[in-house]
DRENPA-3360 file (N, C-alpha, C; in nm, 2 decimals, always signed):
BEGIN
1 = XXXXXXXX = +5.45/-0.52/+3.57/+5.40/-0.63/+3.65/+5.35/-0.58/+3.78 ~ +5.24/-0.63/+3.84/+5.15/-0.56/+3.93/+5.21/-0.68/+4.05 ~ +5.29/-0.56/+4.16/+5.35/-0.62/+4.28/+5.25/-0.69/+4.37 ~ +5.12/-0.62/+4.39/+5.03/-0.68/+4.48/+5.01/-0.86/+4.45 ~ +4.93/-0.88/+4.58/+4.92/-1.08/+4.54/+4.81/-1.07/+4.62 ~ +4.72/-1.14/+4.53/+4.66/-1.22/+4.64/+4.69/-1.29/+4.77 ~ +4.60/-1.31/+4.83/+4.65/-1.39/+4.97/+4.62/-1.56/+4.95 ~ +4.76/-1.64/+4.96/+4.71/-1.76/+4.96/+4.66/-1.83/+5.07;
9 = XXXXXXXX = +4.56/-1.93/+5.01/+4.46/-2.00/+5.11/+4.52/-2.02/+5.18 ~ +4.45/-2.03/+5.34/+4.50/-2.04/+5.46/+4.58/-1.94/+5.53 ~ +4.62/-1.85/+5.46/+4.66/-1.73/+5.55/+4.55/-1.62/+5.63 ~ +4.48/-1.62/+5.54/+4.36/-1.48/+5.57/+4.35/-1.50/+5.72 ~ +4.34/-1.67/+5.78/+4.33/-1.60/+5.90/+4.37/-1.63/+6.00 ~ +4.55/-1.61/+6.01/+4.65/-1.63/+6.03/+4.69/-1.43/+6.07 ~ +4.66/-1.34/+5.97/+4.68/-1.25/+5.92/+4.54/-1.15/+5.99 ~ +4.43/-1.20/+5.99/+4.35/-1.15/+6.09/+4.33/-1.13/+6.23;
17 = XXXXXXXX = +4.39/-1.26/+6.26/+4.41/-1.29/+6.44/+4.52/-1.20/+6.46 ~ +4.65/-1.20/+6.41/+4.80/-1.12/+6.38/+4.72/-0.92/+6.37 ~ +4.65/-0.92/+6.30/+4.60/-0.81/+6.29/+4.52/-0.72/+6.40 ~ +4.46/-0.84/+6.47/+4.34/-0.82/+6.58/+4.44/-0.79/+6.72 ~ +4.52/-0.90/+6.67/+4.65/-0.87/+6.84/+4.68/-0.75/+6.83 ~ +4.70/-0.64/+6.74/+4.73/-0.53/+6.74/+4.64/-0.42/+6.84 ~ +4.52/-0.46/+6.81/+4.39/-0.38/+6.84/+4.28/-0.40/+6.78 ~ +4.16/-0.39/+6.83/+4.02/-0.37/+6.79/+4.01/-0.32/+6.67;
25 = XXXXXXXX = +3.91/-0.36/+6.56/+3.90/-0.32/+6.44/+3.82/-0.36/+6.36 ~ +3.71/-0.28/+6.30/+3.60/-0.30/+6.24/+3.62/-0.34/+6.09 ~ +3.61/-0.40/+6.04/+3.57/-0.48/+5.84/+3.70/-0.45/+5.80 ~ +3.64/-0.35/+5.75/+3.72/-0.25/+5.67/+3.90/-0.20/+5.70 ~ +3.85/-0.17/+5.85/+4.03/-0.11/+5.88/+4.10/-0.28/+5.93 ~ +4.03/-0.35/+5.95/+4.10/-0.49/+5.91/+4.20/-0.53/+5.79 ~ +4.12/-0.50/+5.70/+4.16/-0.49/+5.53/+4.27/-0.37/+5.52 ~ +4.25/-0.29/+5.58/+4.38/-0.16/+5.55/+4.49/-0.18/+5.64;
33 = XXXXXXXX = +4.44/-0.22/+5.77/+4.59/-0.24/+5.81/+4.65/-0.36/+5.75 ~ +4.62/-0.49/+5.70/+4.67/-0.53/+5.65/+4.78/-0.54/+5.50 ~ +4.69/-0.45/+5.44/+4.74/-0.39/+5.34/+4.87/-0.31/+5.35 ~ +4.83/-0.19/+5.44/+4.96/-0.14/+5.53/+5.10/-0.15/+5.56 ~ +5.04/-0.28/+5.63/+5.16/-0.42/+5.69/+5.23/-0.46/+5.61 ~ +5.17/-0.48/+5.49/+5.23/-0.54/+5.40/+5.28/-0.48/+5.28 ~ +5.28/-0.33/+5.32/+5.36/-0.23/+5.20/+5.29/-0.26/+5.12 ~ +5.13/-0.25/+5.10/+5.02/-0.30/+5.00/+5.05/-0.33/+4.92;
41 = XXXXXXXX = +5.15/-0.50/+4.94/+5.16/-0.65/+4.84/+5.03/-0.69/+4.88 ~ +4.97/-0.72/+5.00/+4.89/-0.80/+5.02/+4.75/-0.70/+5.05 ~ +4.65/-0.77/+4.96/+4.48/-0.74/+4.95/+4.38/-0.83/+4.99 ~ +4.31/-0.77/+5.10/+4.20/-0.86/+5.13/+4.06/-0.79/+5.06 ~ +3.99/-0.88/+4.96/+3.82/-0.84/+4.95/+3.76/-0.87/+5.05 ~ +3.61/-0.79/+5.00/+3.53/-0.80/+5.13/+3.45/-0.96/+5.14 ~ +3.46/-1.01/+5.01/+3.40/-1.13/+4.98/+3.53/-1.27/+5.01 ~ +3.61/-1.23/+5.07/+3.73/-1.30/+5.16/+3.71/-1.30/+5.31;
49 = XXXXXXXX = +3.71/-1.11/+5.32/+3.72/-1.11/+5.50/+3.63/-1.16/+5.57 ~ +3.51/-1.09/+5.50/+3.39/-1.10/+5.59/+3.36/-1.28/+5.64 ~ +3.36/-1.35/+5.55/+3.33/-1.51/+5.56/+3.41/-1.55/+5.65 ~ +3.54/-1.47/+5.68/+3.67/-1.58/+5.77/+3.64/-1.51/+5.89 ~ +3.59/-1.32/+5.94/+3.58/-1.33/+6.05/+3.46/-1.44/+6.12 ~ +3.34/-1.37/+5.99/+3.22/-1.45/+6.09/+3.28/-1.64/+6.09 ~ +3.37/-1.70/+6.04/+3.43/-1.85/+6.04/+3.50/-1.80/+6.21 ~ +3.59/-1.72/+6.23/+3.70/-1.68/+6.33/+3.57/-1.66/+6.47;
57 = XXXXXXXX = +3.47/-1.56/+6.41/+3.40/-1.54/+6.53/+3.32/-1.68/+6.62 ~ +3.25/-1.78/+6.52/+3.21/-1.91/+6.50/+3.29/-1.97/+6.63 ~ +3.42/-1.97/+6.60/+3.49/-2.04/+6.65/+3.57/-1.99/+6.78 ~ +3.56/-1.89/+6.82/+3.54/-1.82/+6.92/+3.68/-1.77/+6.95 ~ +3.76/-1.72/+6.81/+3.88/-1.71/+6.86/+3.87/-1.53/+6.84 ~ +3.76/-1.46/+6.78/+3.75/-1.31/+6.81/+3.60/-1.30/+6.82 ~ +3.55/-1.23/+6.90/+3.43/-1.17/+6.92/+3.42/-1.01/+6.86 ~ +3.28/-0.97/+6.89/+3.25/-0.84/+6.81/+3.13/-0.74/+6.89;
65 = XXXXXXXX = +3.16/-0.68/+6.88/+3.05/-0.56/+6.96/+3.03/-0.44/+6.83 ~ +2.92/-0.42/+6.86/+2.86/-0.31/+6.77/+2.93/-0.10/+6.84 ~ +2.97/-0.06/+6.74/+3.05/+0.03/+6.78/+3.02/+0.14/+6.65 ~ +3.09/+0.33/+6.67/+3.07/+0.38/+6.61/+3.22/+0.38/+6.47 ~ +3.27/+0.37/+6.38/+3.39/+0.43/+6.33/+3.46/+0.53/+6.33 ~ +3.58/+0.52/+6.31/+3.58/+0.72/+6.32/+3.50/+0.76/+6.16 ~ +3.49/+0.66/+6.10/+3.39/+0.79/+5.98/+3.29/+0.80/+6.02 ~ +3.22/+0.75/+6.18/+3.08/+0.83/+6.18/+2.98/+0.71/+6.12;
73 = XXXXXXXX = +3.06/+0.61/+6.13/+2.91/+0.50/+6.04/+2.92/+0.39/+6.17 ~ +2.80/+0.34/+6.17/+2.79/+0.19/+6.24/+2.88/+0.07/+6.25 ~ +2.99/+0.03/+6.29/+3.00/-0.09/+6.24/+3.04/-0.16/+6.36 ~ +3.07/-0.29/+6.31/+3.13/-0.42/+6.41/+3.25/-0.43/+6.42 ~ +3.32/-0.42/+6.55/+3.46/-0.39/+6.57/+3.49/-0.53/+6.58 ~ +3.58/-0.60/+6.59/+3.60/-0.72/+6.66/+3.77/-0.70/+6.68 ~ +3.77/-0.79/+6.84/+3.88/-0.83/+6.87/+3.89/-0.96/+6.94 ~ +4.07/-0.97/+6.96/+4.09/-1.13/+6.99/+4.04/-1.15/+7.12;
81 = XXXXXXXX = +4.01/-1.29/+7.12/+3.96/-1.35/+7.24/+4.11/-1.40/+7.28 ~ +4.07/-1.48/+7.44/+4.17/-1.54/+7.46/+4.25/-1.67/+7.39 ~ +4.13/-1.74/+7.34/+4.14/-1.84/+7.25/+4.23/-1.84/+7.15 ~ +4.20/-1.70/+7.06/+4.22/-1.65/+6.98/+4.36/-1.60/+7.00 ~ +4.42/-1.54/+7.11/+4.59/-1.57/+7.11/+4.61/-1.67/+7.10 ~ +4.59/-1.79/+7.15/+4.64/-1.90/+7.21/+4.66/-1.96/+7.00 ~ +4.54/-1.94/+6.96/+4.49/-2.03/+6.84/+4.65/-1.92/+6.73 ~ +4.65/-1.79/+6.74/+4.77/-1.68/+6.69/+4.89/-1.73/+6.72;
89 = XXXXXXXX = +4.92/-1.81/+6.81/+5.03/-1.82/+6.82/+5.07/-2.01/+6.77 ~ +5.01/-2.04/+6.74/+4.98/-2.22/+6.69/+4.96/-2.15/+6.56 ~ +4.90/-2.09/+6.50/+4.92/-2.08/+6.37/+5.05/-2.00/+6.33 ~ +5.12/-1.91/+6.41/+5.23/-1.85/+6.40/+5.33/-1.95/+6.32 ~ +5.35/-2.06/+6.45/+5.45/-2.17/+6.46/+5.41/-2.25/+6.36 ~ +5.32/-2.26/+6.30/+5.24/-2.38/+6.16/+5.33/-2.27/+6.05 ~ +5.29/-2.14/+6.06/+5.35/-2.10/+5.93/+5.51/-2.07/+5.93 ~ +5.57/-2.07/+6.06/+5.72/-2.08/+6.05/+5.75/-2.18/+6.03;
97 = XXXXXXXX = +5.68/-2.29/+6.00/+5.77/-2.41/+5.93/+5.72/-2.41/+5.81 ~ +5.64/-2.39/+5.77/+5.58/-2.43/+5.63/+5.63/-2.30/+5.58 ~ +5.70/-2.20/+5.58/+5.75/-2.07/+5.51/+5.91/-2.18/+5.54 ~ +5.95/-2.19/+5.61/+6.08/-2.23/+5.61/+6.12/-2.37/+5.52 ~ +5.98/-2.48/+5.48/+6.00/-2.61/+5.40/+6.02/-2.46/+5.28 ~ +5.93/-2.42/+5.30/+5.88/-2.35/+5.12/+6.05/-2.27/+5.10 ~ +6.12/-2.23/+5.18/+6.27/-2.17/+5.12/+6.37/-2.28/+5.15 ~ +6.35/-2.39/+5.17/+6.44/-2.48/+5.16/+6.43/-2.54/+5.01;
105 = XXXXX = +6.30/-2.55/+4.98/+6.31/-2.65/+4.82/+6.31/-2.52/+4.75 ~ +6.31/-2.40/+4.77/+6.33/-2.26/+4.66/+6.50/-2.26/+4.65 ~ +6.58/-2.30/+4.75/+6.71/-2.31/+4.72/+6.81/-2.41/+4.65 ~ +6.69/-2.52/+4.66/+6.76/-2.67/+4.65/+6.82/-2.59/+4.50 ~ +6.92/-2.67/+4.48/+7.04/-2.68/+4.31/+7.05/-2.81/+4.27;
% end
Protein backbone atom coordinates (compact mmCIF):
# COMPACT_ATOMS: atom_id res chain seq x y z
CA UNK A 1 0.00 0.00 0.00
CA UNK A 2 1.45 3.30 -1.18
CA UNK A 3 1.70 5.71 2.08
CA UNK A 4 1.67 8.97 -0.04
CA UNK A 5 -2.00 10.92 -0.41
CA UNK A 6 -3.02 13.18 -2.25
CA UNK A 7 -3.85 16.47 -0.84
CA UNK A 8 -7.48 17.06 0.03
CA UNK A 9 -9.33 19.96 -1.52
CA UNK A 10 -8.87 22.96 0.31
CA UNK A 11 -5.70 22.35 1.86
CA UNK A 12 -3.16 23.17 -1.08
CA UNK A 13 -3.48 26.50 0.13
CA UNK A 14 -3.41 26.38 3.58
CA UNK A 15 -0.10 24.40 3.07
CA UNK A 16 1.34 26.98 0.60
CA UNK A 17 0.94 30.15 2.69
CA UNK A 18 2.32 27.68 5.84
CA UNK A 19 5.13 26.94 3.41
CA UNK A 20 5.81 30.61 2.15
CA UNK A 21 6.00 31.70 6.12
CA UNK A 22 8.98 29.67 6.07
CA UNK A 23 10.76 31.59 3.29
CA UNK A 24 10.71 32.65 -0.38
CA UNK A 25 10.32 29.95 -2.91
CA UNK A 26 10.04 29.40 -6.42
CA UNK A 27 7.31 26.43 -8.08
CA UNK A 28 9.12 23.72 -7.61
CA UNK A 29 10.96 23.98 -4.14
CA UNK A 30 7.32 24.88 -2.94
CA UNK A 31 6.35 21.30 -3.91
CA UNK A 32 9.60 19.76 -2.20
CA UNK A 33 9.45 21.42 0.87
CA UNK A 34 6.15 20.32 1.23
CA UNK A 35 6.72 16.99 0.45
CA UNK A 36 9.68 17.19 3.02
CA UNK A 37 7.29 18.48 5.74
CA UNK A 38 5.34 15.87 5.36
CA UNK A 39 7.89 12.85 5.43
CA UNK A 40 6.74 12.65 1.60
CA UNK A 41 2.92 11.49 2.59
CA UNK A 42 1.92 14.54 0.97
CA UNK A 43 2.35 15.46 -3.15
CA UNK A 44 1.71 18.54 -4.84
CA UNK A 45 1.51 18.39 -9.07
CA UNK A 46 2.37 21.09 -11.00
CA UNK A 47 -1.16 21.05 -12.51
CA UNK A 48 -2.35 21.75 -8.59
CA UNK A 49 0.32 24.32 -7.56
CA UNK A 50 0.68 26.46 -10.16
CA UNK A 51 -3.35 27.36 -10.48
CA UNK A 52 -3.48 28.05 -6.49
CA UNK A 53 -0.37 30.24 -6.44
CA UNK A 54 -1.36 32.38 -9.41
CA UNK A 55 -5.37 31.97 -7.30
CA UNK A 56 -3.09 33.03 -3.83
CA UNK A 57 -1.18 35.71 -5.97
CA UNK A 58 -4.73 37.09 -7.40
CA UNK A 59 -5.70 37.61 -4.13
CA UNK A 60 -2.86 39.26 -2.82
CA UNK A 61 -2.03 37.05 -0.08
CA UNK A 62 1.79 36.19 -1.89
CA UNK A 63 3.45 38.13 -4.46
CA UNK A 64 6.42 37.08 -6.85
CA UNK A 65 9.46 38.59 -8.36
CA UNK A 66 11.48 37.04 -11.04
CA UNK A 67 14.77 35.57 -9.60
CA UNK A 68 17.70 33.20 -10.45
CA UNK A 69 17.37 29.25 -8.65
CA UNK A 70 20.17 27.67 -7.23
CA UNK A 71 19.95 25.38 -10.40
CA UNK A 72 20.87 28.25 -12.42
CA UNK A 73 17.43 28.48 -14.27
CA UNK A 74 14.93 31.52 -14.23
CA UNK A 75 12.19 31.33 -12.06
CA UNK A 76 9.45 33.03 -9.95
CA UNK A 77 10.11 33.11 -6.33
CA UNK A 78 7.09 34.09 -4.39
CA UNK A 79 6.58 35.01 -0.84
CA UNK A 80 3.95 35.90 1.84
CA UNK A 81 2.44 39.18 1.84
CA UNK A 82 1.13 40.79 4.77
CA UNK A 83 -2.23 39.74 4.00
CA UNK A 84 -1.15 36.63 3.43
CA UNK A 85 -0.07 36.01 7.21
CA UNK A 86 -2.99 37.44 8.42
CA UNK A 87 -5.23 35.19 5.76
CA UNK A 88 -2.29 31.85 7.38
CA UNK A 89 -3.33 32.23 10.38
CA UNK A 90 -7.49 32.32 9.74
CA UNK A 91 -6.92 29.41 7.84
CA UNK A 92 -4.74 27.84 10.55
CA UNK A 93 -7.70 28.29 13.07
CA UNK A 94 -10.39 26.99 10.16
CA UNK A 95 -8.33 23.80 10.02
CA UNK A 96 -7.87 23.30 13.89
CA UNK A 97 -11.37 22.81 14.17
CA UNK A 98 -12.35 21.06 11.21
CA UNK A 99 -9.15 18.38 11.99
CA UNK A 100 -10.55 18.30 15.54
CA UNK A 101 -14.72 17.66 14.31
CA UNK A 102 -12.92 15.10 11.84
CA UNK A 103 -11.25 13.10 15.22
CA UNK A 104 -14.16 13.47 17.26
CA UNK A 105 -16.68 11.42 14.81
CA UNK A 106 -13.29 9.00 14.09
CA UNK A 107 -13.63 8.10 17.84
CA UNK A 108 -17.32 8.14 18.35
CA UNK A 109 -18.32 4.02 19.53
Amino acid sequence: MDARADLLQGTLDLLILKTLALGALHGWGIAKRIGQLSSDVLRVGQGSLYPALYRLEDRGWIDAEWGISPEGRKAKFYRLTAEGRRQLGAETETWRVFSLAVNHVLRAT
